[in-house]
PLY file of the C-alpha trace (Angstrom):
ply
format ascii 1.0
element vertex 467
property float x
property float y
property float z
element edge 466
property int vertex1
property int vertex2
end_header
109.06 114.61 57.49
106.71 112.46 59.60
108.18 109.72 62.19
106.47 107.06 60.17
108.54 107.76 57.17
111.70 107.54 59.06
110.88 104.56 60.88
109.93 103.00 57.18
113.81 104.05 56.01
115.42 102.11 58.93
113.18 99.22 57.89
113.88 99.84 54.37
118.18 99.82 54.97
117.48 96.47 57.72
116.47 94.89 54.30
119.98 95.92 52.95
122.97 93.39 51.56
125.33 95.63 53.75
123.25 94.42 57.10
124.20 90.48 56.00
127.98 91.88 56.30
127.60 92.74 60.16
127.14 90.99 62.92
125.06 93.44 64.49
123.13 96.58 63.46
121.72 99.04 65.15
119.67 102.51 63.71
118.48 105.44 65.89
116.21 107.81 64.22
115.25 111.12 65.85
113.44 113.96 65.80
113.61 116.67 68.23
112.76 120.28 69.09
114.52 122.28 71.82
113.13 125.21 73.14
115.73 128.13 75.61
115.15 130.79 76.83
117.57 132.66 79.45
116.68 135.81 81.17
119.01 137.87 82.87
118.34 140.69 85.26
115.08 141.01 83.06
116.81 140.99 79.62
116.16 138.34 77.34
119.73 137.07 76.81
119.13 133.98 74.45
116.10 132.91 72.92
116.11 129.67 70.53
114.33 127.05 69.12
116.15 124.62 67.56
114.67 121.74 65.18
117.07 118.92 64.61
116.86 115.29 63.57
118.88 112.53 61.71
120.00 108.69 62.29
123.15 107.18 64.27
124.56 104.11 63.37
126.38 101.32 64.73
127.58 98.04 63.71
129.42 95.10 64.96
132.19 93.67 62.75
133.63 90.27 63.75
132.31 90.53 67.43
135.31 92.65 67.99
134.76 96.42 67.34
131.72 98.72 67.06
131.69 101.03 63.94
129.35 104.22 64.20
127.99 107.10 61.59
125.70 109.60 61.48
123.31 111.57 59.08
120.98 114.88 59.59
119.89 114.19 56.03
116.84 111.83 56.23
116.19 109.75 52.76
117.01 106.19 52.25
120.45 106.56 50.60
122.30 108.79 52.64
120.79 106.41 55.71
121.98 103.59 53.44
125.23 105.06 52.75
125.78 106.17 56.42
124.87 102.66 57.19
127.85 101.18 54.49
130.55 103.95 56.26
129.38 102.63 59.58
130.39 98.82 58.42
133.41 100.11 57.33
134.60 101.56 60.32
133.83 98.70 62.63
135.54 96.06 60.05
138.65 98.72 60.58
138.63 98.69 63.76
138.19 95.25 64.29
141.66 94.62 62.42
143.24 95.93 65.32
141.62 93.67 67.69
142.65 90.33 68.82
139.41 89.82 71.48
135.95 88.98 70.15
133.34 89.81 72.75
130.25 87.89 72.42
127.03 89.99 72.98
124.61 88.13 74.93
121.14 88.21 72.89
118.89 90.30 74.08
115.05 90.39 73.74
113.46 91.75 70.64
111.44 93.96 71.92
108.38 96.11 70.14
107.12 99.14 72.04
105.38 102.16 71.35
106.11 104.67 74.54
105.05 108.41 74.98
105.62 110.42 78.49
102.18 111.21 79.46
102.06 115.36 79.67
99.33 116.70 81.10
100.22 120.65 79.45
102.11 119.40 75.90
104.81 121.96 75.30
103.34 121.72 72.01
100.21 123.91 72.85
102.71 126.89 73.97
103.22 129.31 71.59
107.11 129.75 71.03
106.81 133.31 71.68
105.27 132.64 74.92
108.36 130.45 76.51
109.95 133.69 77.29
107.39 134.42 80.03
108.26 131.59 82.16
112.10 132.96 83.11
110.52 136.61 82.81
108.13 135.18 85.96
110.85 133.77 87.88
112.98 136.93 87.16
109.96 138.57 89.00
109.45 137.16 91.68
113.20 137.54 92.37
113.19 141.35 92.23
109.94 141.33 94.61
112.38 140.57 96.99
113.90 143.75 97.24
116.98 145.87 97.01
119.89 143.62 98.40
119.01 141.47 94.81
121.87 142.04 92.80
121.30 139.88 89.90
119.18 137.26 88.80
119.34 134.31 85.56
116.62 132.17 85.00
116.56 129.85 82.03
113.97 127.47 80.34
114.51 124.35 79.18
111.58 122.38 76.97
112.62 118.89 75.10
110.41 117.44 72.61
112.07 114.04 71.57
110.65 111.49 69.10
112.89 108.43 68.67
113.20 105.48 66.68
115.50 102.12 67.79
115.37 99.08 65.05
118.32 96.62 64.74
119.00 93.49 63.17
117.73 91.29 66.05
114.27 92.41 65.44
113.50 95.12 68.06
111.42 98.09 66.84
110.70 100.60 69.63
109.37 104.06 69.03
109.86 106.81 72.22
108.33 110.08 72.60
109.83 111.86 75.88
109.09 115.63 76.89
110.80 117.40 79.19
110.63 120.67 81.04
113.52 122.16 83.09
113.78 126.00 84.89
116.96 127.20 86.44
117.22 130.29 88.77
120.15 131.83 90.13
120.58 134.95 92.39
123.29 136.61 93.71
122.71 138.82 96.74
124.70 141.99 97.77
125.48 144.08 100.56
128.40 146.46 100.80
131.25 144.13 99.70
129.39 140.93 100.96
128.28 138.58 97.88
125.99 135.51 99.01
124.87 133.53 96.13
121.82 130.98 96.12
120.30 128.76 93.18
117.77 126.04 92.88
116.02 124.13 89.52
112.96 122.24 88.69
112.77 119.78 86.27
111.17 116.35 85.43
109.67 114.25 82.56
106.38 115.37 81.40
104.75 118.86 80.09
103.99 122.17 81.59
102.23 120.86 84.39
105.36 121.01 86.65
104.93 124.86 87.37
101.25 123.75 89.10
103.01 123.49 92.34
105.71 125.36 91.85
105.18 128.27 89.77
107.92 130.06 88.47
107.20 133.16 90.36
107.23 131.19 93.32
110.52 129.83 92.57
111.95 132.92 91.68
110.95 134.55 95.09
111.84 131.54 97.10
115.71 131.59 95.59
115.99 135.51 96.18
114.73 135.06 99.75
117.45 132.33 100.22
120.00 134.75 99.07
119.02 137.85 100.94
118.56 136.12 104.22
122.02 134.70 103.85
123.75 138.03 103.82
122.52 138.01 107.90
124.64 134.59 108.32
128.14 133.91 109.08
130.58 131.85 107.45
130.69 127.97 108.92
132.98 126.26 110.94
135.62 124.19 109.09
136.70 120.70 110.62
135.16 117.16 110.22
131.16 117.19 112.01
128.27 114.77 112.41
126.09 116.01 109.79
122.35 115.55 108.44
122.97 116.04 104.64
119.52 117.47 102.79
118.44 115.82 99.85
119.80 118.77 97.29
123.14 118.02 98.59
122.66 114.54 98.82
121.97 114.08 95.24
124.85 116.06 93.85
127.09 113.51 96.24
125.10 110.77 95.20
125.08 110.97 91.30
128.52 112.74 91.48
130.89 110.80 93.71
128.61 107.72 94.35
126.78 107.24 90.92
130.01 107.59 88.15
132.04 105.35 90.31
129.15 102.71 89.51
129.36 103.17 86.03
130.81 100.26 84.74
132.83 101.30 82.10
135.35 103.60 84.49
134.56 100.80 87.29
136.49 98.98 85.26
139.16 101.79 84.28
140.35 101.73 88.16
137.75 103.17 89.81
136.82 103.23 93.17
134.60 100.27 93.90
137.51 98.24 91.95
136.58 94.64 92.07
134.39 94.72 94.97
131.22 92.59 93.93
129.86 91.02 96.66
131.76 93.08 99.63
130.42 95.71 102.19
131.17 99.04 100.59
128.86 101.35 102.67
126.85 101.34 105.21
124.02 98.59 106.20
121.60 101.14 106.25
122.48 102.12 102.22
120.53 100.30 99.76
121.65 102.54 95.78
119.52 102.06 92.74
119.42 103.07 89.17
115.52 103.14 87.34
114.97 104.38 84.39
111.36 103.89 85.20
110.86 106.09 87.88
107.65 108.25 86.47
108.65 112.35 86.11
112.10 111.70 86.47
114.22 113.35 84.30
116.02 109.91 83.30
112.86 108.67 82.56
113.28 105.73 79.51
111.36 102.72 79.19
114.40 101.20 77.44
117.99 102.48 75.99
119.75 103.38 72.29
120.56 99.63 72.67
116.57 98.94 73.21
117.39 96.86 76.28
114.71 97.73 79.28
115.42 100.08 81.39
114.55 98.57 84.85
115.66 99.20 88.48
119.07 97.91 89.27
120.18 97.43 92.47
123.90 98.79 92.85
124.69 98.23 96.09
122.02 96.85 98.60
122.15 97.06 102.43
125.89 98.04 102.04
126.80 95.70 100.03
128.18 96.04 96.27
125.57 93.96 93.66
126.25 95.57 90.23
127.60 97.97 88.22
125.54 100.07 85.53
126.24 98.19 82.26
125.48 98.49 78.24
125.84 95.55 76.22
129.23 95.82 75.81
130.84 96.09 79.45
128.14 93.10 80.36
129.60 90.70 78.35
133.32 91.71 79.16
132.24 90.90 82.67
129.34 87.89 81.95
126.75 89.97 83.75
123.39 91.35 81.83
122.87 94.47 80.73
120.98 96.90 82.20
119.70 99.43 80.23
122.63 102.35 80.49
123.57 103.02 77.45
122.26 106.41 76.58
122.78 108.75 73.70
122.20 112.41 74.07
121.11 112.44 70.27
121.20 110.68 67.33
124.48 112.10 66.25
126.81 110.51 68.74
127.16 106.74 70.38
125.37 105.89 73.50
127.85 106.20 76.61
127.11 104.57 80.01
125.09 106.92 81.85
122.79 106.89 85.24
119.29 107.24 84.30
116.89 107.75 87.87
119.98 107.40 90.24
118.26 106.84 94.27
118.67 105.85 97.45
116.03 103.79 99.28
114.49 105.65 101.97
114.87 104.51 105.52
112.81 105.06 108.89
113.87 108.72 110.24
111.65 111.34 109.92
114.03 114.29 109.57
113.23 115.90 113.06
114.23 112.63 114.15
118.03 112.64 112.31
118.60 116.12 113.69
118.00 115.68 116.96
119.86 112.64 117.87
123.03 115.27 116.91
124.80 116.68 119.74
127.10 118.87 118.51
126.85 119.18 113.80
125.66 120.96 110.78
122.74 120.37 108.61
123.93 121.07 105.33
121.65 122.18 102.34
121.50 123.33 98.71
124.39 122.99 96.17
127.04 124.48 94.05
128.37 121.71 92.16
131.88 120.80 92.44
133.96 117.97 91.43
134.36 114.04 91.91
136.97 111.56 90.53
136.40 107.90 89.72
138.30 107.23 92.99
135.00 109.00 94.74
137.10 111.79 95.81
134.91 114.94 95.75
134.46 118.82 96.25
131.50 120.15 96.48
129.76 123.72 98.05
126.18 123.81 99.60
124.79 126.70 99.48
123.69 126.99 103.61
124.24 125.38 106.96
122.56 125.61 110.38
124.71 124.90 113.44
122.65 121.87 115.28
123.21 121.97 119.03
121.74 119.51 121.63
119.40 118.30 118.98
117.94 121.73 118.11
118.74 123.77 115.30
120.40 127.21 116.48
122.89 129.48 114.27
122.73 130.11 110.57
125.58 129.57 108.29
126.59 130.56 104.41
127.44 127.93 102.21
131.31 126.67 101.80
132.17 123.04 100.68
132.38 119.76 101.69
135.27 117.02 100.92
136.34 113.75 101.29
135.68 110.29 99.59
132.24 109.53 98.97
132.65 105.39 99.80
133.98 106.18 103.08
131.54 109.21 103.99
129.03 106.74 102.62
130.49 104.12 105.60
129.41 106.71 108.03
125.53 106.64 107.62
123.84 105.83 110.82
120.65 107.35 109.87
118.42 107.63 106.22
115.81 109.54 105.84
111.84 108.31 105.36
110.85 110.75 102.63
112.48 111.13 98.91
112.26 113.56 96.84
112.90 113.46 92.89
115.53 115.86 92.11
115.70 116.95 88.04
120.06 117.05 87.42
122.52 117.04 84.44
125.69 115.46 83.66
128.48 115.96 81.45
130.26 113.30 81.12
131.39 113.32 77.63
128.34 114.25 76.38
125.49 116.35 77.72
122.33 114.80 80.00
119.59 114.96 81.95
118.87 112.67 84.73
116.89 112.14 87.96
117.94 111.42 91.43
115.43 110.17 94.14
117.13 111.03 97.51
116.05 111.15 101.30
118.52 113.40 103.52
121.20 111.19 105.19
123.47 111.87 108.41
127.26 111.02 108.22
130.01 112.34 109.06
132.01 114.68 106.45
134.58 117.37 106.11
133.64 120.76 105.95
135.88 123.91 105.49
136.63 127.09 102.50
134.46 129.43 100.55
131.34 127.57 98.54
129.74 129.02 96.11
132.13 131.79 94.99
0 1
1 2
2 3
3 4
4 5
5 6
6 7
7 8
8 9
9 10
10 11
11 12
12 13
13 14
14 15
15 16
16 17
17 18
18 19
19 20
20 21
21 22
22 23
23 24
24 25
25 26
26 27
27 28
28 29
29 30
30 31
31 32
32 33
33 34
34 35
35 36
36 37
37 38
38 39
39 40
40 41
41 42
42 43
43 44
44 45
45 46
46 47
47 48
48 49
49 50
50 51
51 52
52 53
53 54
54 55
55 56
56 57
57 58
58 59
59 60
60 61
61 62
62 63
63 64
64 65
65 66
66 67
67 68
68 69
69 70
70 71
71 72
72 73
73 74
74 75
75 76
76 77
77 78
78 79
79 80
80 81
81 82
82 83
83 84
84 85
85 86
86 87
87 88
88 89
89 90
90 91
91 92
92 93
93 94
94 95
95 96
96 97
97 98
98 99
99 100
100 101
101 102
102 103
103 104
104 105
105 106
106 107
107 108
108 109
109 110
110 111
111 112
112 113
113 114
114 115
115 116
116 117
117 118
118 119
119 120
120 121
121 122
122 123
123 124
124 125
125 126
126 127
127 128
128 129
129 130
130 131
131 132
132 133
133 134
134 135
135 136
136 137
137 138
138 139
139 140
140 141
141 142
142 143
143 144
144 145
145 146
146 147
147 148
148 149
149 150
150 151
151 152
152 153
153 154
154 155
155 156
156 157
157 158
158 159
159 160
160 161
161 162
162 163
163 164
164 165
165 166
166 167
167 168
168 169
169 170
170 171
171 172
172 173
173 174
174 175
175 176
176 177
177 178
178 179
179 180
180 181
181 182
182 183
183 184
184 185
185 186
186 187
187 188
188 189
189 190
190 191
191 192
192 193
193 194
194 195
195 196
196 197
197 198
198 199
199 200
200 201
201 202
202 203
203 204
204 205
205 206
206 207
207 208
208 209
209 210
210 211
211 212
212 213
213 214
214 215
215 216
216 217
217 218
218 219
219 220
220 221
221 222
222 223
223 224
224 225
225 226
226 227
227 228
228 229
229 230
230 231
231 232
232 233
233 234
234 235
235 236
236 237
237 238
238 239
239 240
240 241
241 242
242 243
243 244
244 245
245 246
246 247
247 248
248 249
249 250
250 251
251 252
252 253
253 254
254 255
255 256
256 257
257 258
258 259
259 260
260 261
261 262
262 263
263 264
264 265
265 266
266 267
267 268
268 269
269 270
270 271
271 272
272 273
273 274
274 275
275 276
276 277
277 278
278 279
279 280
280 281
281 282
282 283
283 284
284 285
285 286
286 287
287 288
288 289
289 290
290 291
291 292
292 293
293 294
294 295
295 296
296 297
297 298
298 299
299 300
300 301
301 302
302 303
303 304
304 305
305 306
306 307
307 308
308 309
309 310
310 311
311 312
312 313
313 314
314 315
315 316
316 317
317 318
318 319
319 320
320 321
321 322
322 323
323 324
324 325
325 326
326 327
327 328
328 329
329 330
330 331
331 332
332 333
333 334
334 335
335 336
336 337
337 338
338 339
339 340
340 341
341 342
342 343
343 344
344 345
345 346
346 347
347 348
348 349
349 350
350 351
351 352
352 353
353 354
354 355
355 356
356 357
357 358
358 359
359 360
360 361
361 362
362 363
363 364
364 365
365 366
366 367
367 368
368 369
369 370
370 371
371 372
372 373
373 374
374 375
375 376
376 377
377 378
378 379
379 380
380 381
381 382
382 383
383 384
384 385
385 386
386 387
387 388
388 389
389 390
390 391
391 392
392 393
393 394
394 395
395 396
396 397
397 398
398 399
399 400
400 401
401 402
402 403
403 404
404 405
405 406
406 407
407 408
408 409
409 410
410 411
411 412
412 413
413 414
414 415
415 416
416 417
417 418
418 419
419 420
420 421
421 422
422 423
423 424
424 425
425 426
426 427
427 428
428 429
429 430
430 431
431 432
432 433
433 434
434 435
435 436
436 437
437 438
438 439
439 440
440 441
441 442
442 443
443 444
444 445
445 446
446 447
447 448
448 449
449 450
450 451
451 452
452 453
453 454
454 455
455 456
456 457
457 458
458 459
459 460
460 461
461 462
462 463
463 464
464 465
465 466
């Protein structure tokens, strides 16, 4: 079925006597093909390529309580009928609540988008995607015996969307995007040192160009091996110049969810702290959803409001919180374009789109050797952050700095603390950025961007990361 049709059915049910019960409607229509493929120690493990598409629904009841449905059947009266069980389930839901919230009206906007892709994943042959983690996979075992075992996966996202709603907005969005993640695990005797890194942005095959998968591969296995000649770091609390592929995990993590407005205002962190210094004077934290190649790349959201940069906290201090339509009314601000579906079958959440920090005036020779006596820290493992902005998190490598030079090597362990205070700690932001590809979880699945300069702070250090 073509996009046109669909985009003629959500017309078709706007026309509707069902819409004249609401007091708002919104329809999503989608289309989208996604394309994995995971190799493992040169094994194909998975392989799919999954077609999927279908509406999501919402309406507004009484200004009190959102109602939401969803179809994968795509003809006018199971949209029309999803659209009726929608209505129903805001109107009882709204029983229930005493509170009408008054949307602020937003501009009706009409927009035709497409991510410009150099190599559409369109001209690869399915069969062909399996070559990509098969190079990686290569280029790991080039590395030589010490490689234990190596995963790389392939990630392509061809998304056609459709946003129409009773306030007149009709906005069509085609987004690709093109992920590859490599893990390797290196051995010796009964030492394990692990290492990992991804690539990822909006946009078609053209991101292997610089970095071809090979490349990657080789560059991730080298990591690894080289780390099996380290020792483990020193725990305690150091001056430390964080690189950007730590930074962003602490950034979207322990920094970013905190800013989300709807668990700002379930207790979190930042509390009720508009206006006040909550970092450093040197930190200036956006959100853009127009930041080109980024994985959060949208020109607007599944409530069709624009997705432009929003400054969260500037020069220290605490401007906004990301908001959908909903959360900016309960708190009189405007929206600003978070509110993000990760398909047609569920209701948009909150969610960071290009998450970044503004760069600053240090080169990074410059950060490192103002240090005395610290650790620049680099890579990541994940971990875990709370609304309060208490996190854990491993890197994957460390190098002892002394006097201003870099000296020792280190394996990766973790880093702790709360991310507000670290952030309080900055004396020094980096010059450069660079555009990290990431994914969330929070409650549903997502891919985002993060645009992050290395920082120096001070932070707790100490355990095993990585294992």
């Amino acid at each position: 079925m073509g996009l046109n049709i669909i985009f003629e059915i959500l017309e078709k049910c706007l026309q509707s006597n069902i819409v004249n019960q609401a007091t708002l409607v919104q329809l999503r229509g989608q289309k989208r093909v996604l394309t994995t493929c995971t190799v493992k120690n040169g094994i194909v493990e998975e392989f799919s390529n999954i077609k999927l598409g279908g509406v999501g629904i919402r309406t507004s009841a009484d200004g009190k309580s959102w109602g939401f449905s969803s179809t994968n059947k795509l003809d006018y009266e199971d949209v029309e009928k999803t659209l009726q069980d929608s209505l129903k389930l805001a109107k009882a839901s709204s029983k229930l609540k005493k509170h009408r919230i008054k949307l602020d009206r937003v501009k009706d906007v009409t927009a035709n988008v497409t991510t410009p892709a150099k190599l559409p994943l369109r001209n690869l042959p399915i069969e062909d995607a399996a070559k990509i983690p098969l190079e990686a996979y290569k280029g790991a075992k080039e590395v030589g015996t010490h490689v234990a075992d190596v995963k790389a996966t392939y990630i392509g996202i061809e998304d056609d969307k459709y946003f129409v709603s009773s306030e007149g907005s009709h906005i069509r969005q085609n987004n690709t995007r093109v992920l590859l993640f490599v893990d390797v695990i290196a051995k010796s005797n009964s030492l394990v040192c692990p290492a990992s890194e991804n690539l990822g942005h909006s946009g078609g095959l053209e991101l292997f160009d610089k970095t071809p998968p090979y490349s990657l591969g080789k560059t991730v296995a080298e990591k690894a091996v080289n780390l099996l000649k380290a020792k483990a770091p020193p725990s305690g609390k150091f001056r430390v110049v964080v690189h950007p592929t730590l930074c962003a995990t602490l950034l979207h993590e322990a920094i970013g969810h905190p800013l989300e407005a709807d668990l700002a205002m379930a207790g979190g962190g930042f509390g009720n702290s508009i206006g006040e210094p909550v970092s450093s004077k040197l930190v200036t934290i956006y959100d853009d959803g127009h930041v080109q190649g980024g994985l959060g790349y949208f020109a607007y959201d599944d409530e069709g409001v624009e997705c432009k940069r929003t400054n969260l906290i500037e020069k220290g201090v605490l401007k906004s919180f990301m908001h959908d339509r909903t959360s900016a009314a309960t708190a009189h601000v405007s929206p600003t374009g978070n509110a993000h579906a990760w398909d047609y079958s569920v209701e948009p959440l909150i969610r960071q789109t290009n998450i970044g920090i503004e760069v600053g005036r240090y080169s990074l020779e410059e950060m490192i050797e103002d240090v005395k006596e610290g650790l620049f820290l680099q890579g990541t493992f994940g971990g875990q952050a709370d609304i309060n902005a208490d996190f854990t998190f491993g890197f994957q490598n460390a190098t002892r700095i002394k006097n201003g030079k870099l000296t020792e090597e280190f394996r990766g362990a973790n880093v702790a603390g709360n991310a507000i205070e670290v952030f309080k700690t900055i004396d020094a932001v980096g010059k450069e950025a660079i555009l990290r590809p990431g994914a969330c979880g929070k409650f549903q699945f997502a891919v985002q961007g993060r645009v992050v300069p290395a920082v120096r702070c001070e932070i707790l250090v100490g355990g095993m990361g990585g294992s």
